[in-house]
N, C-alpha and C positions, 0 to 999 in steps of 0.2 A: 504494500500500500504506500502511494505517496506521499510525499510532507500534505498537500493540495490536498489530499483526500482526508487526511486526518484531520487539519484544519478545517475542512466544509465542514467534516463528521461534531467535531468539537464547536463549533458555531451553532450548530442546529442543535444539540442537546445543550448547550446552553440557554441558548433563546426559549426553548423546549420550557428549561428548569426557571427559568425569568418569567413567561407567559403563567406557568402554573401556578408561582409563589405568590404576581398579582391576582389572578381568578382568586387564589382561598384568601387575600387578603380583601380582594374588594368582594368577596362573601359574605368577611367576619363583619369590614364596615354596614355592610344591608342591613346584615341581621343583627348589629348593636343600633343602629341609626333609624332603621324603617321599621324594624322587629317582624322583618320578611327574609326568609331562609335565599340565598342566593343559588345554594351548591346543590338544591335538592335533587334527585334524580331525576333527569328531562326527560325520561321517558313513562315518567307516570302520566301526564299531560301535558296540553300545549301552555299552559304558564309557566308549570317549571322551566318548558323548555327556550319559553323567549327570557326568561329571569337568566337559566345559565349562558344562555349566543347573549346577552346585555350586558352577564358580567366579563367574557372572554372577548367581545369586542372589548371596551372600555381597558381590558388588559393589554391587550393591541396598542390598541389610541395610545395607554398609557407607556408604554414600552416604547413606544415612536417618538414621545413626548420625552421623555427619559434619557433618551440615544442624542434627538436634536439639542437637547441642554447640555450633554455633555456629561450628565449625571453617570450613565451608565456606556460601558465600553460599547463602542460597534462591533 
């Protein structure tokens, strides 16, 4: 495997480990702030499932937000 391959590999499991850490944190924010479960399982219904694509966008949004400030590596 090349350096190039390892590098993509180690880029995408991190972003991977960045995207998850914000979803359970803007979860925990939901459900102390709104006192609505963000992480429930989206497949019991279709709220669950726009509540979890609301908080995994927003984790996006916010990782993009993050990267252009300079807060978090590219």
């Amino acid at each position: 495997m090349s350096t190039t391959q390892q590098s993509k590999i180690t880029k995408t499991i991190t972003d991977a480990a960045v995207i998850t850490g914000l979803v359970a944190g803007i979860g925990w924010v939901g459900r102390k702030v709104l006192r609505e479960d963000f992480t429930k399982d989206p497949s019991a219904n279709a709220m669950n499932y726009a509540k979890m694509t609301a908080a995994v966008a927003g984790a996006v949004a916010l990782k993009g937000y993050l990267e252009d400030q300079k807060i978090l590596p590219m």
